[in-house]
C-alpha positions as CSV (number, residue, x, y, z in Angstrom):
1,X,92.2,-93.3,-103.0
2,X,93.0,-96.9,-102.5
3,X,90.3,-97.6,-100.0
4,X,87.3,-95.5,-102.6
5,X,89.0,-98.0,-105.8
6,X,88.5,-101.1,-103.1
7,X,84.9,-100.1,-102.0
8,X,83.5,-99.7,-105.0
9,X,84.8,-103.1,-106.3
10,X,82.9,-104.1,-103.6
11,X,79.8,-102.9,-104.2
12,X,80.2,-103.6,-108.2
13,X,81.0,-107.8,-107.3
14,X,78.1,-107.4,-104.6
15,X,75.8,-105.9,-107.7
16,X,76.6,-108.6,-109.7
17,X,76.2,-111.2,-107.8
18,X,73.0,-109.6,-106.9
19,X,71.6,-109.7,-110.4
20,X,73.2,-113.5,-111.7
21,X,70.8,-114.7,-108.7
22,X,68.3,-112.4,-109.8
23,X,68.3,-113.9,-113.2
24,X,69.2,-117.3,-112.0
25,X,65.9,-117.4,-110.4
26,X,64.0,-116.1,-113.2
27,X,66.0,-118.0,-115.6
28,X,64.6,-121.7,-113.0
29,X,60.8,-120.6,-112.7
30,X,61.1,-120.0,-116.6
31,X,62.9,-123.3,-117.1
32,X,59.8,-125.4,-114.8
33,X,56.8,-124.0,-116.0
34,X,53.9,-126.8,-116.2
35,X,53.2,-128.3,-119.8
36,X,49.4,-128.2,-119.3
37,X,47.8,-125.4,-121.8
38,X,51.1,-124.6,-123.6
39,X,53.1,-124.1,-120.6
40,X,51.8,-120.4,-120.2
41,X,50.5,-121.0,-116.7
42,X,52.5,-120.7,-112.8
43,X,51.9,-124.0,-110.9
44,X,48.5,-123.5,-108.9
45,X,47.3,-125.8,-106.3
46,X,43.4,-127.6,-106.9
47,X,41.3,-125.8,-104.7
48,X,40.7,-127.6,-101.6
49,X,37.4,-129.0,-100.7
50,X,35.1,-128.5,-104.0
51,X,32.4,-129.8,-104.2
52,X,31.4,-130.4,-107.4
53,X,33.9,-131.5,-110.2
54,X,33.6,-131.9,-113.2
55,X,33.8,-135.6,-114.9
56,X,33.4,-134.9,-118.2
57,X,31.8,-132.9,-120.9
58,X,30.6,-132.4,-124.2
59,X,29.5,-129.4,-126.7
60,X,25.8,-130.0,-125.3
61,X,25.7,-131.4,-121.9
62,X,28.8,-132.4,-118.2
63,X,28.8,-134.8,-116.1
64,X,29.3,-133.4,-112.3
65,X,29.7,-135.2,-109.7
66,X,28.9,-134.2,-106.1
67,X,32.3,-135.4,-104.3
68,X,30.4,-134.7,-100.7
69,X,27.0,-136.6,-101.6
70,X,28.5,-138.8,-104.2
71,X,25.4,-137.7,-106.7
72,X,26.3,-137.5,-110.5
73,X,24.3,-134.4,-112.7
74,X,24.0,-133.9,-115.9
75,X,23.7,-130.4,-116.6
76,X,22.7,-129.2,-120.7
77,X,24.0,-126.6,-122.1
78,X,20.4,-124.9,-122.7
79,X,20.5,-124.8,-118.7
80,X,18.3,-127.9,-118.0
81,X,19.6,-130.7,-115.5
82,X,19.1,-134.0,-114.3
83,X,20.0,-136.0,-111.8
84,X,21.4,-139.5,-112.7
85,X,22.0,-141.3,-109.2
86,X,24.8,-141.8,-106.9
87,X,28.5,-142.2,-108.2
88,X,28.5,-145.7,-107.1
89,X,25.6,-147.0,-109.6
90,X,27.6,-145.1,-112.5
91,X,30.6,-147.2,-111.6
92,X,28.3,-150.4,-111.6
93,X,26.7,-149.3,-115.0
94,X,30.3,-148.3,-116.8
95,X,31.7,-151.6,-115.4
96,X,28.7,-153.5,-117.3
């Protein structure tokens, strides 16, 4: 009778310990969540090697910039686009 008492203080202590890590862990990744867009979101990683990014944007047109080429678009929102030049003369011009 002894040993069924002892083994099933056992397994209730390894139960428990079981679920305060359980919840400890929950408890952390609930604790560190990013701030960006209300804090709602897992950390992700940037996706590696896009192309295009996005510098900037309004309700009618976005700057993107071709990282590989270095070209900077402008693309509108009625689905018309331009191309302005390289990155390098927008950082002359924005320096002016």
């Amino acid at each position: 009778m002894q040993e069924i008492i002892a083994q099933r203080v056992k397994i209730l202590i390894l139960v428990t310990a079981v679920l305060i890590s359980f919840l400890a862990g929950i408890l952390t990744l609930w604790l560190n969540l990013p701030k960006a867009f209300g804090g709602q979101l897992a950390p992700q990683m940037a996706q590696q090697g896009g192309r295009y990014q996005i510098a900037g944007c309004d309700s009618n047109s976005a700057w993107i910039i071709d990282t590989v080429l270095g070209d900077v678009f402008i693309i509108y929102a009625n689905g018309k686009w331009k191309e302005v030049g390289s990155i390098m003369d927008e950082k002359k011009r924005i320096k002016k």
